[in-house]
N, C-alpha and C positions, 0 to 999 in steps of 0.2 A: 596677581602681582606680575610686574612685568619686569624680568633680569635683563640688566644692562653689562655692557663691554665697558670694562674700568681703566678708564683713558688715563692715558700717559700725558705729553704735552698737548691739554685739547685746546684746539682751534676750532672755529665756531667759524664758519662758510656763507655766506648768504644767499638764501635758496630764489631761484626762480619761480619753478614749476614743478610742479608734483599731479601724480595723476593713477589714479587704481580703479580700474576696471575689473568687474565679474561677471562673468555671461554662469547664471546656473544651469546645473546636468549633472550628470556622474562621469566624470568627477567633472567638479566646478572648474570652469577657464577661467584663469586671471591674469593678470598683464597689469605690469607696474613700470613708471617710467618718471625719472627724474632728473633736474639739472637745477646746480648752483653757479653762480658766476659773481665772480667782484671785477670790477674793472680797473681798480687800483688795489693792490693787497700785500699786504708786509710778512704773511702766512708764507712758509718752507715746506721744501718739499726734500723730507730723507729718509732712513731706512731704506730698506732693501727687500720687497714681496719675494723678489724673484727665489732669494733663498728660503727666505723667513715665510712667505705665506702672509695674509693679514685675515680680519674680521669683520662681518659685515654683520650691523643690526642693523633691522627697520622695524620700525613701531607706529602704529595708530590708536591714535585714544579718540571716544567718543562713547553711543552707547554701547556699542560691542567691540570693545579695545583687545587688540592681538598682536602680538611682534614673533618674529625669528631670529635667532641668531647664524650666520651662515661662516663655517671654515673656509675661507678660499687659499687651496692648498698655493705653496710653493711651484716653482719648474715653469713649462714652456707656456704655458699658457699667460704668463706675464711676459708684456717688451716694454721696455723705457729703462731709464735710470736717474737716480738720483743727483740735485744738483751738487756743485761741486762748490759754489759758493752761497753763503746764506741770500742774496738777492738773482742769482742764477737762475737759466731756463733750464726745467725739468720736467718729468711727467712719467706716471706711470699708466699703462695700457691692461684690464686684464678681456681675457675673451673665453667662452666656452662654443665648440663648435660639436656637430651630431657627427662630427668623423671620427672613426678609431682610431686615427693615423695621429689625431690630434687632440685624443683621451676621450673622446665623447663630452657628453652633459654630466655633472658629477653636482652641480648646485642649480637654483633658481636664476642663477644671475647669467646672463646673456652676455652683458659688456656692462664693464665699469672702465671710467676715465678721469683720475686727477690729475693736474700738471697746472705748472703757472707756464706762461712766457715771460720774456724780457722785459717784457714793457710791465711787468707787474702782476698782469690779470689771472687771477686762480680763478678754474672751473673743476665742476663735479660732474660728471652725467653719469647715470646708470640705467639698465632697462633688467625687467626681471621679469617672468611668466613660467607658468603649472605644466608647460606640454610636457616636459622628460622629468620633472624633478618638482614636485610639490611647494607652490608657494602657499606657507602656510599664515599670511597675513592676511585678513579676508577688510571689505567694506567697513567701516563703524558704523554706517547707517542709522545715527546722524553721526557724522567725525566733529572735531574739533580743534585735534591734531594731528601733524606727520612727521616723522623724523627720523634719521640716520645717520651713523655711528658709524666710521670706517676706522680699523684699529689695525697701523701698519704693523707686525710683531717687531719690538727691537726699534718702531721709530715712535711719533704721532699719532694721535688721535684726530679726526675731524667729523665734523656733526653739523648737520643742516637741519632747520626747524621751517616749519611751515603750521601757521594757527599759534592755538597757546599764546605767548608772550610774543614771539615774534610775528603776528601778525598775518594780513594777506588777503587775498581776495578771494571767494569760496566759489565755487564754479556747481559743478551738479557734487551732490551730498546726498543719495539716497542707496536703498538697496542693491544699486546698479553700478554705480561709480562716486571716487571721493575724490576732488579736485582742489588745490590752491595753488592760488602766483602771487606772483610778486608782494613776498614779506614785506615789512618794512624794516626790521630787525634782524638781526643774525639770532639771535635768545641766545641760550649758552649752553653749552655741553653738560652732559651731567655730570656729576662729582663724585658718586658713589652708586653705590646698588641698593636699589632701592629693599625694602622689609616690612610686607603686607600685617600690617598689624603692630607699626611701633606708635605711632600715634605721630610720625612726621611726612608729611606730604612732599613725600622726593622728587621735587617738579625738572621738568617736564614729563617725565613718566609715570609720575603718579598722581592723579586727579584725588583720591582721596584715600583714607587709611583710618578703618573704624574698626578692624578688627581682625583674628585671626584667619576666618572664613571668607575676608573681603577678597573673593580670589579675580574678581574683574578690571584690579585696576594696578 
């Protein structure tokens, strides 16, 4: 079973590019990297990380489906701010750096970036990798899908899908890297938490539900 972040007002993003790389060893190196982009989008941008903190899942489904869910705490490691009107430019920035001065590594996440501009355009980017902080989302080896769940506290939900119902182009898909671009769809955010064993298929994080033991999906 795979626990999801139970979205507020979800907005559904449309992905670009997605891409997770693993070099095995002890410990396994990974490197995750993604970006959504609309070029016109009616999607807001509120809440407040700075004080509040937000949530970060990422999820892959295939034959060996894994997700995390990550705290990204409040304080300095966020800069932006929220717009001021519902069609306003806004953006929030987060970062994690190896200085002490500037709390060190504390999650997998390197840099996340939402913001729309003026002219409309909401983007996603984030990058994620194992060196200080365990990413514990590994290849699907085959995948089928990608997806993530940004959960501002106190604002928005937003979710970018890649495969599944939304679509895309598969790039390399094996034991080494899982790769899709350009969806054709946004898909949709999830709407609840998913329950390994009710007999309902809570897509897109659940490929199937046959029982109480089905613990891989």
């Amino acid at each position: 079973m795979l626990a999801t972040a139970v979205p507020g007002a979800a907005q559904a993003i449309l992905g670009a590019k997605f891409a997770l790389i693993e070099k095995p060893g002890f410990p396994t190196t990974r490197k995750l990297s993604l970006k959504a982009q609309e070029a016109v989008s009616l999607e807001g941008i509120t809440g407040d990380p700075f004080t509040n903190g937000a949530t970060l899942q990422v999820i892959v489904n295939g034959t060996t489906p894994s997700s995390q869910t990550i705290a990204l705490p409040p304080g300095s490691r966020w800069r932006g701010a929220s717009e001021l009107t519902p069609l306003g430019k806004a953006g929030w920035k987060y970062a994690e750096s190896t200085s002490v001065l500037r709390g060190g590594r504390v999650t997998p996440v390197r840099g996340l970036v939402f913001a729309r501009s003026s002219t409309g355009k909401f983007k996603i980017t984030l990058t994620m990798d194992s060196r200080y902080v365990p990413l514990e989302v590994g290849v699907p080896n085959i995948g089928t899908f990608a997806g993530v769940v940004l959960t501002v506290s106190g604002g928005p939900t937003y979710c970018v899908n890649f495969g599944g119902m939304a679509g895309g182009i598969f790039g390399r898909n094996d034991a080494l890297g899982f790769k899709v671009s350009k969806p054709l769809q946004q898909g949709v955010c999830p709407t609840g938490t998913p329950v390994c064993g009710d007999g309902i298929i809570d897509s897109p994080f659940e490929t199937c539900d046959v029982g109480h033991l089905d613990a891989a999906h």
